[in-house]
Structures are given as structure tokens and as C-alpha cells.
C-alpha positions as CSV (number, residue, x, y, z in Angstrom):
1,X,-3.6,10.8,67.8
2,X,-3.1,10.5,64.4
3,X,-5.8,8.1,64.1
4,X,-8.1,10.4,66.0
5,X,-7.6,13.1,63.3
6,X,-7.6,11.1,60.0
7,X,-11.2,9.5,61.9
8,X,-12.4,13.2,61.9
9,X,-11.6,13.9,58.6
10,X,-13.1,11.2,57.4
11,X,-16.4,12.2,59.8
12,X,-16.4,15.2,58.1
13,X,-15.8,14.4,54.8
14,X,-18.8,12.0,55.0
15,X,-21.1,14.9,56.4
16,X,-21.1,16.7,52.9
17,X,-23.0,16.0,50.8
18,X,-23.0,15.9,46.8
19,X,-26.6,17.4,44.2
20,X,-26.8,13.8,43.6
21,X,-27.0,12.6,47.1
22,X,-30.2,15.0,47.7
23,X,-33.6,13.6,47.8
24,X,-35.7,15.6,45.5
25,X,-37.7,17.5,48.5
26,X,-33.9,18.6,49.5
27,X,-33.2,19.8,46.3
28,X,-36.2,21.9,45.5
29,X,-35.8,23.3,48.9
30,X,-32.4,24.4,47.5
31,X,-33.6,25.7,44.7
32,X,-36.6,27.8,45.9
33,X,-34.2,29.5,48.5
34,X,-31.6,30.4,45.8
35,X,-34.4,31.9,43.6
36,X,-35.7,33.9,46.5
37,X,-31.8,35.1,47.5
38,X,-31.5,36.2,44.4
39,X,-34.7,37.6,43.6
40,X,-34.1,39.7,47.2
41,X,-30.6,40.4,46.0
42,X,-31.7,42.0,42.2
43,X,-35.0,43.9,43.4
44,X,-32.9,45.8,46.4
45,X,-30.1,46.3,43.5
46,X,-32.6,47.7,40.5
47,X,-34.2,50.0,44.0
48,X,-30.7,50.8,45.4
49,X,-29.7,51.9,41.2
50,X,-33.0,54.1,40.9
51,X,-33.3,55.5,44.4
52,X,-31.3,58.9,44.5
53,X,-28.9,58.9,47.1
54,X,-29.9,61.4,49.0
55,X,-32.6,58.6,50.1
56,X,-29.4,56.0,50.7
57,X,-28.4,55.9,54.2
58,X,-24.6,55.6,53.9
59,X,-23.2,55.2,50.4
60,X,-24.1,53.5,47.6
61,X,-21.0,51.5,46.8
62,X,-21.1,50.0,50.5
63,X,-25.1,49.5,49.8
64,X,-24.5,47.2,46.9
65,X,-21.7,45.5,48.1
66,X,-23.8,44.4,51.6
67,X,-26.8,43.6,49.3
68,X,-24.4,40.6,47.9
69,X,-24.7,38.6,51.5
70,X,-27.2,36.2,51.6
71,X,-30.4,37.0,52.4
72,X,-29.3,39.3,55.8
73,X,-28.0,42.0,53.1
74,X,-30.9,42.8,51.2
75,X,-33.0,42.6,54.1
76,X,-30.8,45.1,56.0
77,X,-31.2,47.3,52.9
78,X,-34.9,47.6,52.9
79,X,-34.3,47.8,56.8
80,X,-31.4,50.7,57.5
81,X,-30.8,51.4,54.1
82,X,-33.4,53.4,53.0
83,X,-34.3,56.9,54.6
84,X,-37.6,57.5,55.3
């Protein structure tokens, strides 16, 4: 048993993977995605900072706070989180 366990550490150790280990398509994939995360996640905070909030659904605080999960919180801002 113990061998089984210290095998799938090892298995899972090996899975991750380092910036170095990336091939250069990987890595601009990565980068393109963080640039449009956080692109998404500082236009839907400059309109949630603007927008009064009688325009908010819910409150602001909780707004800005969802915004800051990866691409599903911005996108559920522009979604549910403006009234229209």
C-alpha cells in the first residue's frame, strides 16, 4: 500500500509542469488567456466603478468581489449584473 501511494505521488508530481517545461505555442497560449482574464476582469471593474448602482443588480461590493473569478465572474457581470 505504501508503495501504491508514494507511486501516485510521484504520478502526480510528474503531471505538473514548470514555465520552462512549456513549448513556446503553450506558453503564449498562457499568456494570451491571462491578458484577456484580466482585460475582462479591469473593463467590468472601471464599468461596475462608473455605473450607479441603482443599474447594479445586487451590491456592489459582492459585484467586484465575483468579478475577481476567472473569466465566469466578469462574464456573469455583463450577464446578471447589469439591469437593463
Amino acid at each position: 500500500m505504501a508503495d501504491r501511494k508514494a507511486s501516485t505521488h510521484h504520478h502526480k508530481k510528474a503531471a505538473r509542469k514548470r514555465w520552462g517545461d512549456l513549448t513556446d505555442a503553450q506558453k503564449a497560449r498562457v499568456v494570451i488567456l491571462g491578458s484577456v482574464q484580466l482585460s475582462l476582469a479591469a473593463f467590468a471593474w472601471t464599468d461596475l466603478a462608473t455605473r450607479p448602482k441603482e443599474t447594479v443588480n445586487g451590491s456592489k461590493g459582492m459585484w467586484a468581489a465575483i468579478i475577481a473569478i476567472n473569466f465566469v465572474g466578469p462574464v456573469a457581470y455583463f450577464w446578471k449584473g447589469i439591469r437593463r
